[in-house]
DRENNU-521606 format. One line per 8 residues: number of its first residue (from 0); their letters; for each residue x, y, z of N, C-alpha, C, O. Coordinates in pm, whole numbers, plus 50000, padded with zeros to 5 digits. Layout:
N
NUM) a) X/Y/Z/X/Y/Z/X/Y/Z/X/Y/Z  ...
END
This chain:
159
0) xxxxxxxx) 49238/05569/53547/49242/05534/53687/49254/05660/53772/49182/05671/53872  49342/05755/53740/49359/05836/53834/49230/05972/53791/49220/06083/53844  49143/05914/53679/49024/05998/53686/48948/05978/53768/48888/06072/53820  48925/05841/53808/48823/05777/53902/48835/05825/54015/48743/05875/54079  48971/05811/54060/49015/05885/54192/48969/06025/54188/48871/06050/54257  49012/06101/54134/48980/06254/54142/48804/06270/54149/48746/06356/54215  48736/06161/54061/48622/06236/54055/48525/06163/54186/48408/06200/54185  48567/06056/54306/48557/05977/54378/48565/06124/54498/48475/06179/54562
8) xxxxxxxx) 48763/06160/54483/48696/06266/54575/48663/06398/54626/48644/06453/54734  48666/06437/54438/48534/06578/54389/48390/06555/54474/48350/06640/54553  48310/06416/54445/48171/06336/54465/48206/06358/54653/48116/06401/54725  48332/06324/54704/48315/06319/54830/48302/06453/54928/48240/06464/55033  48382/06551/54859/48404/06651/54851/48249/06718/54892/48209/06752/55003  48163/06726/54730/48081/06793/54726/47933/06729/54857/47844/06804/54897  47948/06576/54898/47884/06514/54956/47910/06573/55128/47817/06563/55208  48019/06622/55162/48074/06645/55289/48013/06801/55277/47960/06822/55387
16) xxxxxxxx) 48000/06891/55212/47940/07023/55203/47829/07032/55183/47780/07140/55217  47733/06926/55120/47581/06925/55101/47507/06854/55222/47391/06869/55257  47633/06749/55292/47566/06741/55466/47550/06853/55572/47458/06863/55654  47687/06958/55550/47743/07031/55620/47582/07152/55596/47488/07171/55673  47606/07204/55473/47472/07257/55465/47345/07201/55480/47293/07274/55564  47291/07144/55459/47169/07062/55529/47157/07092/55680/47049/07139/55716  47269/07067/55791/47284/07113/55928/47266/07232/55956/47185/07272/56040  47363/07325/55866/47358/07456/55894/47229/07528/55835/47223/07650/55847
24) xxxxxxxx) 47120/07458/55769/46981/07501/55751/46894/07457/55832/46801/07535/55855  46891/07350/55888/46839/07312/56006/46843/07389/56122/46733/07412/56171  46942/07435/56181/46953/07509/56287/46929/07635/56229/46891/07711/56318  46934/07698/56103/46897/07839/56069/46675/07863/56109/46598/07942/56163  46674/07721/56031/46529/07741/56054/46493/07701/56177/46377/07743/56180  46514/07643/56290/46511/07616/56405/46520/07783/56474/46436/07833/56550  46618/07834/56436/46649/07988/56525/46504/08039/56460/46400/08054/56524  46517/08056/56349/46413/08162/56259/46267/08104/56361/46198/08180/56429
32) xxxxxxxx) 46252/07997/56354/46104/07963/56415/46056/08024/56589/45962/08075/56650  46240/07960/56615/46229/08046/56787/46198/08154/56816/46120/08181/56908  46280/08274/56711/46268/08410/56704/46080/08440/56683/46011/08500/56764  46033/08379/56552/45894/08413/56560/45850/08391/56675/45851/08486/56754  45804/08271/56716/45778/08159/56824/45727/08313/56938/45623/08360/56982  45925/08352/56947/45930/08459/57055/45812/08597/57082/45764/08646/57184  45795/08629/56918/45725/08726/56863/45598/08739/56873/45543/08845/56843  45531/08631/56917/45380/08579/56899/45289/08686/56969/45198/08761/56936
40) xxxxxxxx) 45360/08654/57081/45268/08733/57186/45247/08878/57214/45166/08922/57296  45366/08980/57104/45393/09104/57168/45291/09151/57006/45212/09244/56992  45338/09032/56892/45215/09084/56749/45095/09070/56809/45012/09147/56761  45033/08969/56938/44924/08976/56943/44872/09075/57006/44750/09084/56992  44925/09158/57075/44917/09317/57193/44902/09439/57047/44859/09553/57058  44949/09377/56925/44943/09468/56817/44859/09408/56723/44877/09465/56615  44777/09322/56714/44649/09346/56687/44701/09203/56531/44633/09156/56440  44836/09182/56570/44839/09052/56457/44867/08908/56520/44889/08898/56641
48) xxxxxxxx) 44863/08780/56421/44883/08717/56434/44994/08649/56352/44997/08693/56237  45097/08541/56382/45149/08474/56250/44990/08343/56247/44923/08292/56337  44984/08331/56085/44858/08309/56065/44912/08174/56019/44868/08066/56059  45032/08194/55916/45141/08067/55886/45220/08072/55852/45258/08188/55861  45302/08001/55799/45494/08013/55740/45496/07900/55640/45452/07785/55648  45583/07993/55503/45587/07902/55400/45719/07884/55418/45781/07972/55478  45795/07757/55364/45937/07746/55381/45983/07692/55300/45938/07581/55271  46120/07762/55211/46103/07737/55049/46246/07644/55057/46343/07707/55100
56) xxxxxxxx) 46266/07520/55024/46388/07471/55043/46466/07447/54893/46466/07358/54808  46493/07503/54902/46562/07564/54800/46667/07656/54784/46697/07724/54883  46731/07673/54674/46810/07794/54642/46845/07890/54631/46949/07899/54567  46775/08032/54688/46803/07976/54829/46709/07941/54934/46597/07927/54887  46715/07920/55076/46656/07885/55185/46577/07991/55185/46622/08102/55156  46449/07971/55217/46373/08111/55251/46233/08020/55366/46174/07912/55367  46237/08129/55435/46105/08145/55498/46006/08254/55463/46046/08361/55417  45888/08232/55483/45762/08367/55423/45682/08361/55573/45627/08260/55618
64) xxxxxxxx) 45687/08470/55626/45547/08449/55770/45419/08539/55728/45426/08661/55734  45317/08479/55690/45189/08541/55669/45118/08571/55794/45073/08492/55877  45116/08747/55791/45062/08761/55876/44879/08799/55888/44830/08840/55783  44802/08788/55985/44646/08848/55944/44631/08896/56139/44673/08859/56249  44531/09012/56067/44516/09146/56181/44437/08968/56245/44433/08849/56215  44375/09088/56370/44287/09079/56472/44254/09167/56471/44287/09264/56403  44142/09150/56586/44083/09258/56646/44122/09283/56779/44164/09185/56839  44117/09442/56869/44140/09397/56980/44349/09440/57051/44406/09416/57157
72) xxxxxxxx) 44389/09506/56927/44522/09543/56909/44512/09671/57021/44413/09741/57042  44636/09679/57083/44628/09776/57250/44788/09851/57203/44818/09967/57234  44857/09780/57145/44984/09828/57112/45087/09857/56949/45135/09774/56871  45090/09968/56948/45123/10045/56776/45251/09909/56753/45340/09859/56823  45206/09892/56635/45372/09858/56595/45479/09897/56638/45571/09832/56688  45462/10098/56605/45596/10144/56619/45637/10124/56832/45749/10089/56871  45559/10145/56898/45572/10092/56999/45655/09986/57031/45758/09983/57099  45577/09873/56956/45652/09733/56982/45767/09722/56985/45832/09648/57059
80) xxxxxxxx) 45830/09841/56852/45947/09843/56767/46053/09885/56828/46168/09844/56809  46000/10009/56942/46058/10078/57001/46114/10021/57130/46231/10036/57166  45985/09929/57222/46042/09907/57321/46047/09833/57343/45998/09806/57453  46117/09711/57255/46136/09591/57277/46249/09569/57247/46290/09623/57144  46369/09458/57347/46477/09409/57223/46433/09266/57131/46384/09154/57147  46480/09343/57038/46371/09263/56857/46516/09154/56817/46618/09219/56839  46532/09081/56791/46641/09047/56696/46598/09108/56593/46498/09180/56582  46709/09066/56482/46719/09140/56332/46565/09085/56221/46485/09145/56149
88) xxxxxxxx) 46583/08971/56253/46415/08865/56201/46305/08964/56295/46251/09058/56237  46294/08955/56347/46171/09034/56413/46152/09169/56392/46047/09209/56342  46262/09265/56430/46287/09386/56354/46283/09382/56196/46249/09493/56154  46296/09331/56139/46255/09288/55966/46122/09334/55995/46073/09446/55980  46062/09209/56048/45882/09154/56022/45913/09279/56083/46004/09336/56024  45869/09337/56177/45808/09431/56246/45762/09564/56159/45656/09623/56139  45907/09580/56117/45928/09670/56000/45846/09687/55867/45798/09777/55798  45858/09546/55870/45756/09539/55695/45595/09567/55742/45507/09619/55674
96) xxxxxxxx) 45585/09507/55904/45418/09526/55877/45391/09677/55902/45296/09726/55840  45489/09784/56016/45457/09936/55982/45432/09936/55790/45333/09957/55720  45548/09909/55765/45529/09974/55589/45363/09945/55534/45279/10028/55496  45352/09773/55546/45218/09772/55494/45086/09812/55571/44982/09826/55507  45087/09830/55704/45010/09893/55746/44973/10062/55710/44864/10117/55725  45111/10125/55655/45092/10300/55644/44973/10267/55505/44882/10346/55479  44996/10143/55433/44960/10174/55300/44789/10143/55265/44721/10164/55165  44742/10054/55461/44598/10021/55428/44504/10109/55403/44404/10069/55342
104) xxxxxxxx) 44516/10287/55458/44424/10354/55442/44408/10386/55269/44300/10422/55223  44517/10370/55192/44512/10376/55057/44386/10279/54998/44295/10298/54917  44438/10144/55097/44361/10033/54971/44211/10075/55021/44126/10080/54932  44181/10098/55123/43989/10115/55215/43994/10229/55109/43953/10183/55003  44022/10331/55100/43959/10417/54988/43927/10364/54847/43830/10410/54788  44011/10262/54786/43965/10208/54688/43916/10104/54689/43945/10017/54607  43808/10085/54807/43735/09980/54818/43786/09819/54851/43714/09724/54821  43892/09803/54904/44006/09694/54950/44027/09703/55073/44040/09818/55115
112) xxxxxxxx) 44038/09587/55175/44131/09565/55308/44179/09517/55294/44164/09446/55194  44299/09499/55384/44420/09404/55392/44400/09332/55448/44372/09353/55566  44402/09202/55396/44370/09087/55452/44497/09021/55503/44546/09045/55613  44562/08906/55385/44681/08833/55499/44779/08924/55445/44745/08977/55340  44930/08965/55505/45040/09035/55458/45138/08918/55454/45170/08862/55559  45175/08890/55363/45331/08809/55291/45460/08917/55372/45480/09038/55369  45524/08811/55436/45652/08925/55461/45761/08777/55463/45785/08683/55539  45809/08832/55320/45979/08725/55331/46072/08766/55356/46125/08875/55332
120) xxxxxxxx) 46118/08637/55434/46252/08689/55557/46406/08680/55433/46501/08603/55452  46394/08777/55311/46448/08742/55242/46561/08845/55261/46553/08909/55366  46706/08883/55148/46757/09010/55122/46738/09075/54964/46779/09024/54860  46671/09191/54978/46583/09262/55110/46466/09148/55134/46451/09042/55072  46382/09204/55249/46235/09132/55295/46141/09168/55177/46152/09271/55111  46060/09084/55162/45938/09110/55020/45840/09124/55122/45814/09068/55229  45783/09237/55040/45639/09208/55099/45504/09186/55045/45460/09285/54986  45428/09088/55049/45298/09085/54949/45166/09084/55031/45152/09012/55130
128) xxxxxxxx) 45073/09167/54985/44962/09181/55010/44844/09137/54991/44804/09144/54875  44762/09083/55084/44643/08998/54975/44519/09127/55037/44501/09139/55158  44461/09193/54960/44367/09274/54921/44241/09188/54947/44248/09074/54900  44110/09223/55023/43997/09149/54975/43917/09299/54968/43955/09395/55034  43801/09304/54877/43733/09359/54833/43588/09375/54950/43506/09291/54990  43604/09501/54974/43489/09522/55094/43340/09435/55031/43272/09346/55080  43335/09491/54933/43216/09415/54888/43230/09255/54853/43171/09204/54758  43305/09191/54932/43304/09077/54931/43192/09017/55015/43134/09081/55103
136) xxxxxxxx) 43156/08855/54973/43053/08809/55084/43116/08752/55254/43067/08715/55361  43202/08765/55216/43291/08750/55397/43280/08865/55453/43289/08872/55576  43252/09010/55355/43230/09173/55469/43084/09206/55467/43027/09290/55538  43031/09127/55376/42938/09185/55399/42807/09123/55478/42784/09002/55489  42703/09263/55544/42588/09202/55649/42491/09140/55575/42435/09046/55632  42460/09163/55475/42374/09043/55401/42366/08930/55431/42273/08855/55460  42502/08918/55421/42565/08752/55381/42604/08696/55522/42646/08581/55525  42597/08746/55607/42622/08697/55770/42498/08692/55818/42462/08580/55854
144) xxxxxxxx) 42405/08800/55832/42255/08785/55890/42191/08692/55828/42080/08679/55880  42209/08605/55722/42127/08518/55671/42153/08361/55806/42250/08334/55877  42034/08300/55791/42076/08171/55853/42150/08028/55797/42142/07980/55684  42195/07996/55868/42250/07933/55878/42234/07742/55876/42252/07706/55992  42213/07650/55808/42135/07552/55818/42052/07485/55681/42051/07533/55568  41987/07366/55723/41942/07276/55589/41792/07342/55556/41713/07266/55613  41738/07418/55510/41629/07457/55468/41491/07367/55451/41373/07387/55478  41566/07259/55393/41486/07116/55366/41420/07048/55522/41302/07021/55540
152) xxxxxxx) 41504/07036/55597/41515/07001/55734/41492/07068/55822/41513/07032/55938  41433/07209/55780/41399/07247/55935/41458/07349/56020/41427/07455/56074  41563/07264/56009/41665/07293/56102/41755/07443/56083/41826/07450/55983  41753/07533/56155/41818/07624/56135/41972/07663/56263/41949/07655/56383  42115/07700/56213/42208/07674/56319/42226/07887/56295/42219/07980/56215  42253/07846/56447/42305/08014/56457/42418/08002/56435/42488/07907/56469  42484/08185/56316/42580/08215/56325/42678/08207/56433/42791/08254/56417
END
């Protein structure tokens, strides 16, 4: 009898801390989204975008913001970095994309661009790179100057 009790309110116990956390991840990812949210517009003056966000619920909580260039960038990272107030999430990202940006002239020499950049809002931040191969058919003019359309039909659509 007095096991039942104890383990009644161990069960209640652990039930009052797995609500409590649930809340306090809710509002973590609520801030985290605002903070990007905030960020949008000063990555887009720097030539990025958030492209999307993975969100790992789990053990722990994590967010990932994939970022991909543009074209059309007017303002350096380190700029951004400098003259903006960043929270600590933004100063992270900001941070990780200088790092992977110093490292794109590496990959163009070995025949690679940087396509989307992985940056997890983890401790420390990860960062992963997705590489595409210049000689891919997405870079290359071959494969764009061709038309576009049903061959059978006639019909040809412009790029």
């Amino acid at each position: 009898m007095a096991l039942n009790s104890f383990l009644n309110k161990v069960k209640e116990k652990a039930t009052e801390a797995l609500d409590k956390s649930k809340d306090q991840a809710q509002k973590s990812f609520q801030d985290t989204l605002n903070e990007l949210n905030e960020l949008k517009p000063l990555l887009l003056k720097s030539g990025y975008i958030i492209g999307d966000l993975k969100i790992t619920l789990g053990l722990p909580l994590g967010v990932t913001v994939v970022i991909e260039k543009t074209e059309g960038g007017v303002v350096s990272l380190e700029v951004l970095r400098e003259n903006n107030e960043l929270t600590k999430t933004q100063k992270t990202l900001v941070s990780s994309l200088i790092k992977a940006h110093k490292l794109d002239s590496v990959f163009v020499k070995k025949g690679y661009t940087m396509g989307q950049i992985e940056v997890g809002l983890t401790i420390p931040p990860s960062i992963n790179f997705h590489l595409n191969s210049i000689d891919s058919r997405s870079f290359s003019t071959a494969y764009t100057s061709l038309p576009i359309g049903n061959a059978d039909s006639g019909q040809e659509l412009v790029n």
